[in-house]
Structures are given as C-alpha cells and as structure tokens.
C-alpha positions as CSV (number, residue, x, y, z in Angstrom):
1,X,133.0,85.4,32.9
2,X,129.4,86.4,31.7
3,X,129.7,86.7,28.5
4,X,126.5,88.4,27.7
5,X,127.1,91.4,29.7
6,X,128.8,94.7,28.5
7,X,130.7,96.7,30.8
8,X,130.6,100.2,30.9
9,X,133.5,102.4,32.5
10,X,133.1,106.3,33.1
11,X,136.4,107.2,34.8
12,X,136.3,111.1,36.0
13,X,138.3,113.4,37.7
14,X,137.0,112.6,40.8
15,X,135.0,109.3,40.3
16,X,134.8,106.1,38.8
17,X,131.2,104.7,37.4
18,X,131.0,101.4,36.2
19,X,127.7,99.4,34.6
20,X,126.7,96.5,33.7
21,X,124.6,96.3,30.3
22,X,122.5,93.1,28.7
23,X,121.9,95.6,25.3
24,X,118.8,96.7,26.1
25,X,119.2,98.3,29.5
26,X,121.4,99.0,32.8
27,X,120.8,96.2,34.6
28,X,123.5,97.0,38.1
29,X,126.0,99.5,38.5
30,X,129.1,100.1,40.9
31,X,130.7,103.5,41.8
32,X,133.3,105.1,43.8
33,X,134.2,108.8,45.0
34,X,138.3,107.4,44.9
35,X,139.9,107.3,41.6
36,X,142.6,105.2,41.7
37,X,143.9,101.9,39.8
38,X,143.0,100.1,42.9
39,X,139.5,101.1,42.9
40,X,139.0,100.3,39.4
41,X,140.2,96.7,39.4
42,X,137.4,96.3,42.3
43,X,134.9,98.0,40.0
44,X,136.0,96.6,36.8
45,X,136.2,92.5,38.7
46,X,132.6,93.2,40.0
47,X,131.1,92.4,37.5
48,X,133.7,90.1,35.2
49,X,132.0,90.8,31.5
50,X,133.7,89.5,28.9
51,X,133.6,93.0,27.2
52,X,134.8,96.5,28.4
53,X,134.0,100.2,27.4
54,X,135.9,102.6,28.7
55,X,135.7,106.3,28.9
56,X,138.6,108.3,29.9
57,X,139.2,112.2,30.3
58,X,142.3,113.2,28.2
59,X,144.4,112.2,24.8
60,X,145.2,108.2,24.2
61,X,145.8,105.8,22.0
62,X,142.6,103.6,21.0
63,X,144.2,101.1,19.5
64,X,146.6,100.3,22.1
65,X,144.4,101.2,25.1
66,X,146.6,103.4,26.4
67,X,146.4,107.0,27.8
68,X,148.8,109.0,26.4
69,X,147.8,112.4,28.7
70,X,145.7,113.4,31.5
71,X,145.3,116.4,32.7
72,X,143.3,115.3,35.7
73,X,144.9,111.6,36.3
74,X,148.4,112.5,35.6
75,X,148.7,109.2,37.6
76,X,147.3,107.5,34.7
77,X,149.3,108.5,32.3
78,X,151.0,105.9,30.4
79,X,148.9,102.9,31.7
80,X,147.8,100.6,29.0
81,X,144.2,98.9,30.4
82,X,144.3,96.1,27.8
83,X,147.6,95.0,29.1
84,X,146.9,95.4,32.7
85,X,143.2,93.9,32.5
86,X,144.0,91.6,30.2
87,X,140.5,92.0,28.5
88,X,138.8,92.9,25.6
89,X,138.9,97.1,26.6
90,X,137.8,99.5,24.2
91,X,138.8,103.0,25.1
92,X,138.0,106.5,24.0
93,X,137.7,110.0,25.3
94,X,134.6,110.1,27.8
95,X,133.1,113.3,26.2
96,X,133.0,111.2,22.9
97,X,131.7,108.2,25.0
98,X,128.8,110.2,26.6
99,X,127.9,112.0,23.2
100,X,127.5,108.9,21.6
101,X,125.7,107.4,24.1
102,X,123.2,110.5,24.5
103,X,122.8,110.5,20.1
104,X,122.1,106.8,20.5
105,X,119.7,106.4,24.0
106,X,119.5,110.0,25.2
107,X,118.2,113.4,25.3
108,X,119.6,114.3,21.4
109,X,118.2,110.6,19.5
110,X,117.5,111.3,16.5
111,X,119.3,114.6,15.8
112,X,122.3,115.1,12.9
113,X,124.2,117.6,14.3
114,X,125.0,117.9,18.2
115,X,127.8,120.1,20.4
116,X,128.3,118.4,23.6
117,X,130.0,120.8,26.3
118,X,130.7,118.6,29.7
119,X,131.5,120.1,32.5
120,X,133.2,118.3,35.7
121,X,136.3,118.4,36.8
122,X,137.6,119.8,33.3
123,X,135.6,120.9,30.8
124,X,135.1,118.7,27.2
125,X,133.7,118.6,24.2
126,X,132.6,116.9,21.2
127,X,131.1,116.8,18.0
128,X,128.3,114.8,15.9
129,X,127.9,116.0,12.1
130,X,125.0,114.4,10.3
131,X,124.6,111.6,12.9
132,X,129.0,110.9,12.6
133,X,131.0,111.5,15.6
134,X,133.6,113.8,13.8
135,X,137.1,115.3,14.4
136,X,138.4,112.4,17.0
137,X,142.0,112.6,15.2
138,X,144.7,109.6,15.4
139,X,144.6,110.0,19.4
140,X,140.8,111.2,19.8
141,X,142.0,114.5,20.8
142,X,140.7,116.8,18.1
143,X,137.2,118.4,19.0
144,X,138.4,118.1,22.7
145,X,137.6,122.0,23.2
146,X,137.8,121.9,26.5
C-alpha cells in the first residue's frame, strides 16, 4: 500500500475517474466509460493508496460513507464504501468535491464567494461564502440546486 499517495474518486453518471496524487500534483490517473461496483474496485485497487476521496452524485451520509440516494446510480444506493473497501474513504457530494478543489487549485483560487453550476448527467450545485464551503447540511444535500 503506498502510503504517500492520495486517491482521488470522481464517480459520474456515466463515468468513473480515478487519480493518484503525491500533494503537489496528478501524478497517473485511471478511467472508465462503465459505472459499475465492478469497475470501481479495478480503479480504486489500481493504485492501492492508503487514503481515498471520493466524490459521489447524490445525498449520503459522510460519516458512514454511505449513499443514502442517487438519482443517477440508483444501483448505488445503500452501499457503504468504507465497509466494502475496507479503507480509509472520505466521501462527499462531487459538486462540493470539484468546488473545493477548483477554490483551492483551479480557475476560482483565491476568490470568497463562488456558485458552482455542474452540468453532466444531472445538474449540481454548490456554494463557497467567504472562502467556506457552506449549506452541506447533515447529509451534504443542502445547496445541491440541481
């Protein structure tokens, strides 16, 4: 297990992208047009880091690591990934995930107050307020707009 690697999972509605970051940059990445709990095991055991980050489209639980409901992976809905990937998984809505990530690394560093609208297979959304990723609620559904 390398330990200094961070994994990255973007699950979508009709794909699955997974990466594999040291903390300073993207250093290989896997991806797959079939989104299925198959396809992610093969993704998530390419690259074996010792910790996870998952984004998922819908409502679920981040302390339990479970989605609680998907309107585009009904399929998923009621899987726990800590329990079936018996790893260290951190999970939140993927809108959230990619607005942090774009606040932090991207196109909107260094602004306090961002809408993100993502559009893909459903449409998302989510809110910074002076530089605070706000209205997640106890199941990181509030600010989903989408």
């Amino acid at each position: 297990m390398n330990k200094k690697l961070i994994t990255g999972v973007d699950i979508g509605g009709s794909k699955i992208n997974i990466i594999a970051w040291n903390g300073r940059e993207v250093i290989d990445n896997w991806r797959t047009e079939k989104v299925s709990l198959v396809k992610l095991k093969e993704g998530i055991s390419y690259f074996d880091a010792l910790k996870i980050g998952m984004g998922v489209p819908g409502i679920l639980d981040r302390k339990t690591g479970c989605i609680l409901n998907s309107s585009n992976l009904k399929f998923f809905e009621g899987l726990c990934f800590r329990k079936v990937f018996k790893k260290d998984i951190r999970l939140d809505n993927d809108v959230n995930c990619f607005l942090r990530a774009e606040a932090k690394l991207g196109a909107v560093k260094g602004y306090k107050n961002i809408l993100a609208v993502v559009m893909g297979t459903g449409i998302g959304g989510a809110i910074i307020i002076n530089q605070k990723l706000i209205y997640q609620g106890s199941h990181g559904s509030a600010g989903e707009f989408g």
